[in-house]
C-alpha positions, 0 to 999 in steps of 0.5 A: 987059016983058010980051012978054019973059015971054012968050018966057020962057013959051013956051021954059019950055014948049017945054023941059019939052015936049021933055025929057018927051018924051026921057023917054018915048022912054028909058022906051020904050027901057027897056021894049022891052029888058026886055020879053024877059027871063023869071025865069029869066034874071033869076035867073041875072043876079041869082046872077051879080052875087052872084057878082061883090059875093063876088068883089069882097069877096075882093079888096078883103080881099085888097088890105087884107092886103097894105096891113095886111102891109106896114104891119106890116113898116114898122113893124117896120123903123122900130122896128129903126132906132130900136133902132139908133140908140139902141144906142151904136156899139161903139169899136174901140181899136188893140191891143184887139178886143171 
């Protein structure tokens, strides 16, 4: 019993060792590609995902028009056929015309 915690401990630690070490080499991989950046370049990044939230904002309104239109011609074609089929159908007699 003991020796199976034992194991249990050992590889507990060797993962927590492992994944800290993944850790540090992605932070250190992270610094090393925004280590050259300047607040010049982040302003200009930061102006060009403005640029992008505007852009998107403008098409999303966009595509909620359209839904909104076409929603409105639905329902203006279902209040038409609804018009229609409460209007009684004109009779044509033989002889006779309206």
């Amino acid at each position: 019993m003991i020796i199976y915690g034992f194991i249990a401990l050992v590889i507990g630690f060797f993962l927590a060792f492992c994944s800290s070490l993944y850790a540090i080499a992605r932070l250190r991989k992270f610094e090393q590609s925004t280590s050259d950046i300047d607040w010049a370049s982040l302003a200009d990044l930061v102006l060009d995902v403005s640029k992008l939230k505007r852009n998107a904002t403008k098409y999303q309104a966009n595509i909620n028009a359209a839904q909104k239109l076409t929603q409105k011609e639905k329902m203006a074609l279902a209040i038409q056929e609804a018009q229609m089929r409460q209007a009684p159908a004109p009779m044509n007699y033989n002889g006779m015309e309206n």
